[in-house]
Every structure is written in C-alpha cells, then in structure tokens.
Short mmCIF file of the C-alpha atoms (twelve columns), coordinates in Angstrom:
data_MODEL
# 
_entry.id   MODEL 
# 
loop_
_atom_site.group_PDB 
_atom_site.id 
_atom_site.type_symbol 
_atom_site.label_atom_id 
_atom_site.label_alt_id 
_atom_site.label_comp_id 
_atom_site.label_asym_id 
_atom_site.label_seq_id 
_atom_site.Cartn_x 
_atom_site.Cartn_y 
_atom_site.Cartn_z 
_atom_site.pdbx_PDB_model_num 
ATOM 1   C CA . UNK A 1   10.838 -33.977 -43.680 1 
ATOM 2   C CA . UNK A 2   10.246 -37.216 -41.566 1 
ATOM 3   C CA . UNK A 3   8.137  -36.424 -38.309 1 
ATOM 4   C CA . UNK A 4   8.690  -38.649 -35.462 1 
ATOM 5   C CA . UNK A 5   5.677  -40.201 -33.577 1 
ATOM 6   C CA . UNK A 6   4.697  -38.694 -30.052 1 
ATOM 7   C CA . UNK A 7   6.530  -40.453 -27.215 1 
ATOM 8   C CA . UNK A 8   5.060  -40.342 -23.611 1 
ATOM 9   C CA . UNK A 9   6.743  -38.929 -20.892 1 
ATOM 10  C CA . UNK A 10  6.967  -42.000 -19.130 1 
ATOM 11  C CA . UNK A 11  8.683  -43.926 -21.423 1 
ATOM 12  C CA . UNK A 12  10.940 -41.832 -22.115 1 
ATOM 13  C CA . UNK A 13  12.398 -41.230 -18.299 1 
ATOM 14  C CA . UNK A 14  11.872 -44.924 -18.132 1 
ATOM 15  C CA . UNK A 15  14.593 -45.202 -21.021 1 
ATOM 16  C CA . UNK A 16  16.745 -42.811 -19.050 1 
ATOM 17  C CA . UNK A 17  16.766 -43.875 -15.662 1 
ATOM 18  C CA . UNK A 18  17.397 -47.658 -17.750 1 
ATOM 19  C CA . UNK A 19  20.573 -46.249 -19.806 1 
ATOM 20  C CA . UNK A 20  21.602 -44.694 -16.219 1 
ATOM 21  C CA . UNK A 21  21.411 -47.598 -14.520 1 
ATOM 22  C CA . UNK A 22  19.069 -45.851 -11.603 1 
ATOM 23  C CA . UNK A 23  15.876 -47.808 -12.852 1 
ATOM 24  C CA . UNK A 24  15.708 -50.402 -10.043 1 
ATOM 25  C CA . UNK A 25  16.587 -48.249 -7.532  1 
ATOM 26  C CA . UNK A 26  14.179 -45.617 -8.394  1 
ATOM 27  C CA . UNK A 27  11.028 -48.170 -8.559  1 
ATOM 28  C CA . UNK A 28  12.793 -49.324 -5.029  1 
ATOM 29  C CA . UNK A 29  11.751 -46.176 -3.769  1 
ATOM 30  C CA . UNK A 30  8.586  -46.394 -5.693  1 
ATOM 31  C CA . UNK A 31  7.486  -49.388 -3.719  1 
ATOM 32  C CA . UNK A 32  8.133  -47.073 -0.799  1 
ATOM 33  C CA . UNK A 33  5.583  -44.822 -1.973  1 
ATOM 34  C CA . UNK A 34  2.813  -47.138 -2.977  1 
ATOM 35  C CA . UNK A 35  3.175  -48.959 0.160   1 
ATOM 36  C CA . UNK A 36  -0.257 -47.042 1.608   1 
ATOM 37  C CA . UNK A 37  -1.975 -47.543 -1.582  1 
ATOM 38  C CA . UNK A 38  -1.344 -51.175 -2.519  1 
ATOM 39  C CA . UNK A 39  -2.278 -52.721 1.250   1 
ATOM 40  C CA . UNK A 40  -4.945 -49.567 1.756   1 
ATOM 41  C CA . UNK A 41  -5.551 -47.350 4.717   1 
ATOM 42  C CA . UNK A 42  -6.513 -50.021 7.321   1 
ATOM 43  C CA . UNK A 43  -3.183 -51.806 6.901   1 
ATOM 44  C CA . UNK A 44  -1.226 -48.573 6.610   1 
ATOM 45  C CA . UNK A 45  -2.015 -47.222 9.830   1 
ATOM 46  C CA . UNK A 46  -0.311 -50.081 11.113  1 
ATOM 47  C CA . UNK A 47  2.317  -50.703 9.461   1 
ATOM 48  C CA . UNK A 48  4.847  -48.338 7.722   1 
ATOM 49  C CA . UNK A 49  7.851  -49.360 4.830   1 
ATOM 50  C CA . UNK A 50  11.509 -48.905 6.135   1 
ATOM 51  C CA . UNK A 51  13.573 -49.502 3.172   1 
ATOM 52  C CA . UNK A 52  14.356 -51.588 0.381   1 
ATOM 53  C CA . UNK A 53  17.570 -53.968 0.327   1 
ATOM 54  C CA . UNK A 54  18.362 -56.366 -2.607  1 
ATOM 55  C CA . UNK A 55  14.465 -56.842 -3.448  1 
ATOM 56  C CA . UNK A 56  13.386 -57.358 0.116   1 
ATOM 57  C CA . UNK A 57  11.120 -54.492 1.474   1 
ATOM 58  C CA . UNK A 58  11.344 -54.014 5.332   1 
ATOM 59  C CA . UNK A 59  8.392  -52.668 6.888   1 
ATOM 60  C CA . UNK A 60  8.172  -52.054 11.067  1 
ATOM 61  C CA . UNK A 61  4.588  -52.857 12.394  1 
ATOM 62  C CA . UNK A 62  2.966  -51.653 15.573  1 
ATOM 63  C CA . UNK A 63  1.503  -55.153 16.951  1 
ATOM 64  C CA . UNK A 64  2.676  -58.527 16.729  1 
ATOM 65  C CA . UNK A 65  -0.601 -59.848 15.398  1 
ATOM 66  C CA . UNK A 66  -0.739 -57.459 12.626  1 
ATOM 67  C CA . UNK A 67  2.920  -58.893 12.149  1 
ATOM 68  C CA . UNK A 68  2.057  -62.404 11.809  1 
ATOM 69  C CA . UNK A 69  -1.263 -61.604 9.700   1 
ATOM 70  C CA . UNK A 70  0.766  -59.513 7.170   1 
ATOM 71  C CA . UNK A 71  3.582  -61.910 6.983   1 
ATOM 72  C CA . UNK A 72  1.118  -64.311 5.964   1 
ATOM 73  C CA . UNK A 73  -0.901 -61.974 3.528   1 
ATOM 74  C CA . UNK A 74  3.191  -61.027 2.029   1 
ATOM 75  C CA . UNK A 75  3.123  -63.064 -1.336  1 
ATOM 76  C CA . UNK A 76  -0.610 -61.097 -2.059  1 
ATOM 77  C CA . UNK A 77  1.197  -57.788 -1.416  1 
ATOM 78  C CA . UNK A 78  4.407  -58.301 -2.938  1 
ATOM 79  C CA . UNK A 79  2.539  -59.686 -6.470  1 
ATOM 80  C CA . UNK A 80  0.072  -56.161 -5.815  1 
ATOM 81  C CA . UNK A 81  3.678  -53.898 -5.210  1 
ATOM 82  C CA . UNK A 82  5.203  -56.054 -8.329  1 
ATOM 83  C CA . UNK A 83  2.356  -55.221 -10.319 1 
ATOM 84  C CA . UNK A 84  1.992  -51.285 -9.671  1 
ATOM 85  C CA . UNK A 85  5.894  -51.210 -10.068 1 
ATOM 86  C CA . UNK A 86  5.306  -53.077 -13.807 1 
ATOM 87  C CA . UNK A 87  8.592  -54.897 -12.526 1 
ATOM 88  C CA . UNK A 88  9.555  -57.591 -10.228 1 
ATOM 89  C CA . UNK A 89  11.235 -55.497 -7.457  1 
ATOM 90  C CA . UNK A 90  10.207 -56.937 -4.397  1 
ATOM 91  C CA . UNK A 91  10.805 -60.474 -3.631  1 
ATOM 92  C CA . UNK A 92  10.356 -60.813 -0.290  1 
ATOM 93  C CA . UNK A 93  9.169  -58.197 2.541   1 
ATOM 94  C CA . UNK A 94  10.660 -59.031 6.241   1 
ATOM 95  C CA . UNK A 95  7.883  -56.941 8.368   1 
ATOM 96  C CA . UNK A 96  9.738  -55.563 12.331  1 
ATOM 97  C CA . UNK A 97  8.805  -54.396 15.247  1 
ATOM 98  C CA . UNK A 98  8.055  -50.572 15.324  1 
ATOM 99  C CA . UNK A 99  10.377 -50.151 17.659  1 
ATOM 100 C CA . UNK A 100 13.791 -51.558 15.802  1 
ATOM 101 C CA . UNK A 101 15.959 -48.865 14.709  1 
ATOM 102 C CA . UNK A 102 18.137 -49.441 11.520  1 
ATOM 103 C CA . UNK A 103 20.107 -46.980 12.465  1 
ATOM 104 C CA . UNK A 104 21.603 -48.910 15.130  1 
ATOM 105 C CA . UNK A 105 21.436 -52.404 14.451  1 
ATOM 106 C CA . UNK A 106 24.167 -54.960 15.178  1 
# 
C-alpha cells in the first residue's frame, strides 16, 4: 500500500476555494481583515476598509490630512496587503471621507 504525503490545511482549502472559483474573492475579504495589521494600530484608528471592487480597496478616513498622507503612503500598503495576501489583489486603494455612505451613492 502507497501512503500519501501529509498535506497542510491551507493548501488544501487554497485548492478548493481555486477549483471553486471563490479564491479572489475570499483573499478580497482577507485584505479586509488584515487592514489593522498591515498599516498597524496608529493608522487604524483612523482609517477603516469599506470594501473591495475589481482590486481597488476603498477605505473612509476620519481627517483629510490623514487622507492625503495615506494616499501617498498607498503603493507601501498595497505591496504590504499584496504580500500578506501571497497574491496580487489589491491594485489600487481610493481612501473617502468617513462620512460617504456606499449605500447611497449616485
């Protein structure tokens, strides 16, 4: 009898959610959730991730000069989000005013 050689857990769900078709969407969300870990807990208290559209990450921000300083600090936090992710996801993050609401836009 041939035994087969341990697989991880991770690889195979990543094969799954791949053969479902569900693995960019799921690491879509992921970005999401790493969000407060890849810019840290100074950054996160002022900003907060929306949602995730076609690779570009929305994320509303309390002050416009926390807007302007992470807009120009994106491409250093979309290669750290592309890098937890182990897949280009993001490609571009469009950061809002706090106040816009998604919900009801135009």
């Amino acid at each position: 009898m041939h035994k087969r050689k341990p697989v991880a857990l991770k690889e195979v769900l990543d094969e799954f959610l791949k053969n479902l078709g569900a693995e960019h969407k799921v690491k879509e969300g992921m970005a999401l959730n790493c969000w407060n870990e890849v810019v840290g807990s100074y950054i996160s208290k002022v900003s907060e991730p929306e949602r995730v559209e076609k690779g570009v990450l929305y994320v509303k921000v309390t002050e416009p000069t926390w807007k302007h300083h992470l807009f120009m600090l994106r491409r250093e936090i979309i290669k750290k989000l592309n890098e937890k992710l182990k897949a280009e996801i993001i490609h571009e993050i469009v950061f809002i005013d706090a106040g816009y609401d998604f919900k009801n836009k135009g």
